[in-house]
N, C-alpha and C positions, 0 to 999 in steps of 0.2 A: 918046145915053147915057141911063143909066136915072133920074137926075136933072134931063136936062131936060124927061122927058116926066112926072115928078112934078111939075115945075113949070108945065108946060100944064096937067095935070091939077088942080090945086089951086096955084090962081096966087098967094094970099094966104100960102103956107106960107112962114115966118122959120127954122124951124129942123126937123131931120130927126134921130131918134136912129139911131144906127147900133150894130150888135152887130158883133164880129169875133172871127177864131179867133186867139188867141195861140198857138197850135201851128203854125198856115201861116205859113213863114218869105213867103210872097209876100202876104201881109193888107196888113205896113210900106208898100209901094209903090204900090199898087191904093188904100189908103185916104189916102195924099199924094195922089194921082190925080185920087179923088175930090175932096179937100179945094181942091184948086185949084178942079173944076169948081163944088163948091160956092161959093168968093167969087165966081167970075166971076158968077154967079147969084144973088147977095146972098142965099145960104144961109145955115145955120150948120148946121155940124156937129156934133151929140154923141156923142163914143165912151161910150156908156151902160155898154157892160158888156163884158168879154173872157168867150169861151167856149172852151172849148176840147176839151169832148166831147158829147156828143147828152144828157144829162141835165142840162147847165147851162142850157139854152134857153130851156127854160119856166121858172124861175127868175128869169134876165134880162129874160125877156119881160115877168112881173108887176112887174120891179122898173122898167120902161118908164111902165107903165102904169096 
């Protein structure tokens, strides 16, 4: 999974922001999914921002960062 090779790759990382589409009724599931793998991993997850057309991206993205 793509989590755990974040976590090979940047072993010190505590927390990960995460962007999702409020329009994909399949985001709910895939982001419980993720959120599991993230405790097994002693991650933490941030649902930073809902997007939900191609003009909010770069918006959420600055507001990441």
């Amino acid at each position: 999974m793509v989590l755990e090779l974040i976590r090979e790759l940047v072993p010190s990382l505590s927390r990960l922001a995460v962007l999702w589409n409020r329009l994909n009724p399949a985001t709910k599931p895939i982001f419980e999914q993720t959120q599991a793998v993230a405790r097994r991993l002693r991650l933490t997850l941030d649902p930073i921002r809902e997007v939900g057309r191609l003009e909010e991206i770069d918006p959420a993205l600055e507001a990441i960062g």
